[in-house]
C-alpha positions as CSV (number, residue, x, y, z in Angstrom):
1,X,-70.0,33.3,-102.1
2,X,-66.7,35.3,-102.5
3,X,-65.4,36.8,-99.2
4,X,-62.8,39.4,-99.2
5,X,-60.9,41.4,-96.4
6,X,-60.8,45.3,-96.8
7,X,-60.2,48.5,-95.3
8,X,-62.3,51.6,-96.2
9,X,-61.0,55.3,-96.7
10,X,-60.2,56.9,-93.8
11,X,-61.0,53.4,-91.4
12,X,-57.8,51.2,-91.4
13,X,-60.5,48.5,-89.2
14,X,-59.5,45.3,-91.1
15,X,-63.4,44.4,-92.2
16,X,-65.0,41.3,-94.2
17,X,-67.1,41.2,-96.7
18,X,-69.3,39.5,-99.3
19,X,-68.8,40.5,-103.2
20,X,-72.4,41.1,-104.4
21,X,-71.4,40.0,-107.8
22,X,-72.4,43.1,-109.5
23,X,-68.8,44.2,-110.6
24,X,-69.1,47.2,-108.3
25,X,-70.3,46.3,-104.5
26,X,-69.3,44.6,-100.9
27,X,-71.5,43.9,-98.4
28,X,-69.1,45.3,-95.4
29,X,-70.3,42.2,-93.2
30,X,-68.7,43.7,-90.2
31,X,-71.0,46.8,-90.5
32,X,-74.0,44.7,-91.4
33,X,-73.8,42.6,-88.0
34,X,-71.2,44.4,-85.9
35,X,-72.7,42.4,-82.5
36,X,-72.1,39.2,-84.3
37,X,-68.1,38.1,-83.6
38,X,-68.5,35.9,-86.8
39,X,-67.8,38.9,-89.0
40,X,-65.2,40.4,-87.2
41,X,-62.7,38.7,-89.7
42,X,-62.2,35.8,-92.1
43,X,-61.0,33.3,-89.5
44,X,-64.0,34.2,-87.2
45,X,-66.4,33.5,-90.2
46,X,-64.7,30.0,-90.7
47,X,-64.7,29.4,-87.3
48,X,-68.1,30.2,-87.5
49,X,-68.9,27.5,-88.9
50,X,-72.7,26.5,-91.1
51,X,-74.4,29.5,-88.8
52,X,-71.9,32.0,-90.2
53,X,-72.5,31.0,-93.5
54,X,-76.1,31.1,-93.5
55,X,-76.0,34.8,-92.1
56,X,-73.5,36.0,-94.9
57,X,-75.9,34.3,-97.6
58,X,-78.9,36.3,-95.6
59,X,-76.7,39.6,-96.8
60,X,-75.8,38.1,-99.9
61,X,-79.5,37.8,-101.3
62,X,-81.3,40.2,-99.1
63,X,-79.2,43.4,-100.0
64,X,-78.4,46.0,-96.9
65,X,-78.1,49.4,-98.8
66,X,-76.6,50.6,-95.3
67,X,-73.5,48.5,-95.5
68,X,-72.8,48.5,-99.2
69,X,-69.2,49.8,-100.3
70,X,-68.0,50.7,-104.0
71,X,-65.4,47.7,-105.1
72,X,-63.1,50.6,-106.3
73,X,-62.8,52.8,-103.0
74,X,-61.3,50.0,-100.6
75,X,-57.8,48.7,-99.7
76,X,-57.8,44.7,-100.5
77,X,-56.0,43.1,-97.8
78,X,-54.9,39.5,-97.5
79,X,-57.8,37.7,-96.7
80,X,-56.5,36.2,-92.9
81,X,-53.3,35.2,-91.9
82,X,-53.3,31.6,-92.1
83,X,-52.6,29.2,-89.1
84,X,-50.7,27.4,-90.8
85,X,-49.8,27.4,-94.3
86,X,-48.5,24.7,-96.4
87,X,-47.4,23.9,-100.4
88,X,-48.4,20.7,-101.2
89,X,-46.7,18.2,-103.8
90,X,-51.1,17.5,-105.7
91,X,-49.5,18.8,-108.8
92,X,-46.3,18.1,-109.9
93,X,-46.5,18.4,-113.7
94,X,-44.1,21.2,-114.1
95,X,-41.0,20.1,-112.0
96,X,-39.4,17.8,-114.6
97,X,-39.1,21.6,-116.8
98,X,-37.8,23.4,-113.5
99,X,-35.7,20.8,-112.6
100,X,-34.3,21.0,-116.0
101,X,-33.5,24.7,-115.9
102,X,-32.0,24.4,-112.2
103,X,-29.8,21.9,-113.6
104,X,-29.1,23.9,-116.4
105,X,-28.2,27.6,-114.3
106,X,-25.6,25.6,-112.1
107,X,-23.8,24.2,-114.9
108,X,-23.9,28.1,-116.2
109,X,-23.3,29.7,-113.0
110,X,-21.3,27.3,-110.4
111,X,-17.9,26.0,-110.5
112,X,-18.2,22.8,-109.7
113,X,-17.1,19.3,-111.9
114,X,-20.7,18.0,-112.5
115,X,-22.3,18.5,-116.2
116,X,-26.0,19.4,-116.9
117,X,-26.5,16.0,-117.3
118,X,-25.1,14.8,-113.6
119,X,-27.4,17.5,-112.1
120,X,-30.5,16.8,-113.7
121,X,-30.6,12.5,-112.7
122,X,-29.3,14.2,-109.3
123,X,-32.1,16.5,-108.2
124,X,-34.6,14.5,-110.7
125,X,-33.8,11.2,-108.5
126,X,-34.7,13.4,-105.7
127,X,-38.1,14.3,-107.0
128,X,-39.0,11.0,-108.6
129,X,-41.4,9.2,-106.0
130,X,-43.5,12.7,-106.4
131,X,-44.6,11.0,-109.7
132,X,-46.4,8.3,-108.4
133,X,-50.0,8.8,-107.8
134,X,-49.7,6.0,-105.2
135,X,-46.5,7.9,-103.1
136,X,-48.7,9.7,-100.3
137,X,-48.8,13.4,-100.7
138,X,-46.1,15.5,-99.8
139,X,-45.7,19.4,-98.4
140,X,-43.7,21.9,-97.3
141,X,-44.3,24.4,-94.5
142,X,-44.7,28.2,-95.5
143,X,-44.2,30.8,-93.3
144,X,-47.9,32.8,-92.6
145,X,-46.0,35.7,-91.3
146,X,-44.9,36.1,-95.2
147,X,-48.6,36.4,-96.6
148,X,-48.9,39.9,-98.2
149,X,-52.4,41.8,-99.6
150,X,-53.8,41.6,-103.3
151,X,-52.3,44.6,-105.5
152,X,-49.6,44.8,-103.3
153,X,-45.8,46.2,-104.2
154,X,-43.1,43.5,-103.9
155,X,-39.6,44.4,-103.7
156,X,-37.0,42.5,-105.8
157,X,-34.9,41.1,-103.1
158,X,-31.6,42.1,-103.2
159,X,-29.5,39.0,-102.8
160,X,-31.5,37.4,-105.9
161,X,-31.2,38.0,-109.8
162,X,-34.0,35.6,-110.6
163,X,-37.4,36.4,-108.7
164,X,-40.2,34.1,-110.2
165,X,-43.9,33.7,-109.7
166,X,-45.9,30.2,-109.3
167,X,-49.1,29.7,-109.9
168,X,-51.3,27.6,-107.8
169,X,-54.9,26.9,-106.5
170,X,-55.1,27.0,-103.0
171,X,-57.7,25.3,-100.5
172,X,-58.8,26.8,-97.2
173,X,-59.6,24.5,-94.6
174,X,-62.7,24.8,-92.9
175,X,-63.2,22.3,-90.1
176,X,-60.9,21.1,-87.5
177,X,-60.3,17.2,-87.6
178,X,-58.2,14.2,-87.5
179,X,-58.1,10.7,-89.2
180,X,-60.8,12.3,-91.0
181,X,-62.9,9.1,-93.2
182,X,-62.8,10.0,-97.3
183,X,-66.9,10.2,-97.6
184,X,-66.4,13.2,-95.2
185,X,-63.0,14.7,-96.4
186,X,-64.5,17.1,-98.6
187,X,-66.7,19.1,-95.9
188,X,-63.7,20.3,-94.3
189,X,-62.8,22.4,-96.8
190,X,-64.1,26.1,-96.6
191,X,-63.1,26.9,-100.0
192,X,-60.5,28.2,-103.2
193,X,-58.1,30.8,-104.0
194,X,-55.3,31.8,-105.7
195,X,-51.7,31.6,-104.4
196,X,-48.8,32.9,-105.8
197,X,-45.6,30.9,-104.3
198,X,-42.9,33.8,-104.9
199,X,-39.4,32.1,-105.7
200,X,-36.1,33.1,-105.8
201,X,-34.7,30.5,-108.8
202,X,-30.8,31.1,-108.2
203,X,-31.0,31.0,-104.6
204,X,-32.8,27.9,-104.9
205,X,-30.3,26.3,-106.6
206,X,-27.8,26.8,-104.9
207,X,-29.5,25.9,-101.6
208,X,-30.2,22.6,-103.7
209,X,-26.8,22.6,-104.8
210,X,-25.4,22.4,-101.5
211,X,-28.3,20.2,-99.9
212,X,-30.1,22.7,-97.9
213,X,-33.6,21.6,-100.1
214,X,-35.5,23.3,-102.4
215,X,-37.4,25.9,-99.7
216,X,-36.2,27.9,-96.8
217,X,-34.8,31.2,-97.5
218,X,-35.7,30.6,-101.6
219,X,-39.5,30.5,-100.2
220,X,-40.2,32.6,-97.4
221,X,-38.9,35.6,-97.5
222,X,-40.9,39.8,-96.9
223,X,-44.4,39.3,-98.9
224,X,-43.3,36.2,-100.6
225,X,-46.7,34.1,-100.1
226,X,-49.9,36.4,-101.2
227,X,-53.4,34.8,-102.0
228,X,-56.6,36.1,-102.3
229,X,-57.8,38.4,-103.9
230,X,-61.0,36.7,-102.5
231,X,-61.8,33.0,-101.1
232,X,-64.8,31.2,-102.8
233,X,-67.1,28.9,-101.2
234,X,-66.9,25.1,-101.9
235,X,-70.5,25.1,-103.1
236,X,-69.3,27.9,-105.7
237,X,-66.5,26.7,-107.6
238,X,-68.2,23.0,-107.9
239,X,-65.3,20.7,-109.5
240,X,-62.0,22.2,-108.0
241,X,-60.2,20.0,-110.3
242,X,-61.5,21.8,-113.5
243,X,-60.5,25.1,-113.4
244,X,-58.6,27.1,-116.4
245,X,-55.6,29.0,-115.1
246,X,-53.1,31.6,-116.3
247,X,-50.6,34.3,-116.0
248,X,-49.9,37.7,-117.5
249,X,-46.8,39.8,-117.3
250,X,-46.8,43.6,-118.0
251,X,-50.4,42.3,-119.7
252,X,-48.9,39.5,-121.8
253,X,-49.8,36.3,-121.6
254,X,-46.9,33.8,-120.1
255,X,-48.6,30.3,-119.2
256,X,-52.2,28.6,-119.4
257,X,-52.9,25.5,-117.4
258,X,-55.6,23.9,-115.7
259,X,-56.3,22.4,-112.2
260,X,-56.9,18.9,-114.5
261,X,-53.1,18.5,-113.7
262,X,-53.3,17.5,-110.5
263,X,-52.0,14.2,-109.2
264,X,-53.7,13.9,-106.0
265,X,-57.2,15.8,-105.3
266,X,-57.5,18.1,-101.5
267,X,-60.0,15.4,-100.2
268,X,-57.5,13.0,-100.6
269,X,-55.0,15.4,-99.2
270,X,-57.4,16.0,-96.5
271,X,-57.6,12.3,-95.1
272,X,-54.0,11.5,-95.7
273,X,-52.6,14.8,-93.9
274,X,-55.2,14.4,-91.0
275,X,-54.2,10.7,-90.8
276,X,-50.4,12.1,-89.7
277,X,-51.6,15.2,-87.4
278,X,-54.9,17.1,-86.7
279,X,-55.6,19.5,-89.4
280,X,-56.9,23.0,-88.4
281,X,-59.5,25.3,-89.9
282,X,-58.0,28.4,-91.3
283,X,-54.7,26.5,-92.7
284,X,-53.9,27.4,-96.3
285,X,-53.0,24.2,-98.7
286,X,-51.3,25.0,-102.2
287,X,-51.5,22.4,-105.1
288,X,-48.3,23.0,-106.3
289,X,-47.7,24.9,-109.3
290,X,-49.3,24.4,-112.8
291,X,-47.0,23.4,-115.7
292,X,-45.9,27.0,-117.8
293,X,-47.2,28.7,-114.2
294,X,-43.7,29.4,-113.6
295,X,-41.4,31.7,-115.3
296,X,-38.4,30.2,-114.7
297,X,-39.4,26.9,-116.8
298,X,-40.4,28.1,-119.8
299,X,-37.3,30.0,-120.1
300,X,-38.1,33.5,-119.6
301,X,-37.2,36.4,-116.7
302,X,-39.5,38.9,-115.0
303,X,-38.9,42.4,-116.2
304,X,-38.2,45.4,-113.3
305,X,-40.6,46.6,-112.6
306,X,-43.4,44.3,-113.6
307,X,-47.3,43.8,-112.8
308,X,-47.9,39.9,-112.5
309,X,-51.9,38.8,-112.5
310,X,-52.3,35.0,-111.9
311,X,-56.0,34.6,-112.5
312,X,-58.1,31.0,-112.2
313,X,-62.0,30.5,-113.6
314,X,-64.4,31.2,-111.0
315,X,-62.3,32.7,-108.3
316,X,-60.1,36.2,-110.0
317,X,-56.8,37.8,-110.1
318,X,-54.1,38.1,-107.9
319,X,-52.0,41.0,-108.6
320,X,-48.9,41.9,-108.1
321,X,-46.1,44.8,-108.5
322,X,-42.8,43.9,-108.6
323,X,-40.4,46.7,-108.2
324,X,-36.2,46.7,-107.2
325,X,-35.2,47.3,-104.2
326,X,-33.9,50.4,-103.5
């Protein structure tokens, strides 16, 4: 099942719902069982837990006329705000390329004494256990506050001249747990969407430039971290690690990948992560971004304004308008 958050015309009520697969229909799940707290919102329904699931599939095949809405009247928003939110290092293929082009803009762009060459073994070095399938995975924290709705504007920030999209798979965690066995890894994961890790390139690198790291205030910044525009059941998307992705600019194609890239897989994620801390249902994991998923490495710059769709097989399209700031 694919599970959206929406508002209807005239009702700013956050509701969930079910896409009926029909290319026109919700089932508004809140209005189908407004006594049951389960469908008050996304995280309820993963809290939920198997029960929750099992009513949703009730609406799902036994259709409620009642509490259908037209897919083209309602307001996407995000699907929750995550408890926690996090950007793991499972694919890794296109750092060598970004790492290339960050060493590339600070010999271009900074006056320092160090050649292309110098930076590149410098931040490369930096990077290079992230290789090794047998380094454990890594992450970094994202800010949930940042999360913004499908189809919503972003506005160029103004202390940047090099905004860039990534584009990632993202796992929702479904179940609670802690030193959590491989065999049962898998079953804590509610399901898949699409994340678009929003990067400011040239703040980046100079945050990398003067050792601050490759996040912070490049990362997380207003509406910087959107996914959606649904989550889709585990049971749904089958192989996670099979999935064609892509992304299109102003309706042009920029990069095709696939979720074959990845290094490490979310179960194994799962069991390492909860093997450090307990891992928490309604926590958002990234893979990482595809290679080409970014435009920054394959040499290119978003136009202002621009519409950016970063679709992946089996879940849809996030979209996004990119506008300057006023």
């Amino acid at each position: 099942m694919k599970f959206v958050t929406f508002h209807r015309p005239g009702d700013l009520r956050p509701r969930l719902g079910v896409d009926n697969n029909d290319g026109e229909t919700y089932t508004d799940l809140t209005a189908r069982y407004p006594d049951d707290p389960a469908f008050a919102s996304m995280l309820a329904l993963i809290d939920g837990g198997e029960r929750a699931l099992d009513r949703a599939a009730e609406a799902y095949q036994q259709i409620d006329e009642s509490a259908l809405v037209m897919r083209d009247v309602v307001t996407l928003l995000a699907p929750f705000t995550p408890r926690r939110m996090r950007d793991c290092g499972l694919m890794v293929s296109h750092l060598r390329q970004s790492i290339s082009r960050t060493a590339r803009w600070l010999t271009e762009n900074t006056r320092t004494p160090h050649s292309y060459g110098e930076f590149y073994r410098q931040m490369d070095g930096a990077f290079n256990a992230l290789y090794d399938p047998s380094t454990p995975v890594q992450f970094a924290e994202r800010d949930p506050a940042t999360v913004s709705a499908p189809n919503a504007v972003l506005e160029w920030p103004a202390d940047s001249e090099y905004l860039d999209y990534e584009l990632e798979l993202a796992a929702v965690i479904g179940t609670t747990g802690s030193n959590i066995a491989p065999e049962n890894a898998e079953s804590h994961i509610f399901g898949y969407t699409v994340y678009n890790d929003w990067s400011l390139r040239d703040v980046q690198a100079r945050n990398a430039l003067a050792g601050a790291g490759a996040h912070g205030n490049a990362k997380d910044f207003a509406h910087s971290n959107p996914f959606g525009p649904c989550v889709v059941t585990r049971d749904e998307i089958g192989d996670p690690g099979a999935l064609r992705m892509s992304v299109r600019v102003n309706g042009e194609v920029w990069g095709e990948g696939s979720s074959s890239q990845m290094l490490h897989s979310f179960p194994e994620a799962v069991v390492q992560l909860s093997a450090r801390e307990e891992i928490v249902a309604g926590e958002v994991w990234g893979t990482g971004t595809v290679r080409n998923g970014s435009s920054f490495e394959i040499g290119r710059r978003l136009p202002r304004p621009a519409l950016v769709e970063l679709d992946i097989e089996k879940i849809g399209v996030l979209t996004q308008y990119v506008v300057p700031k006023p």
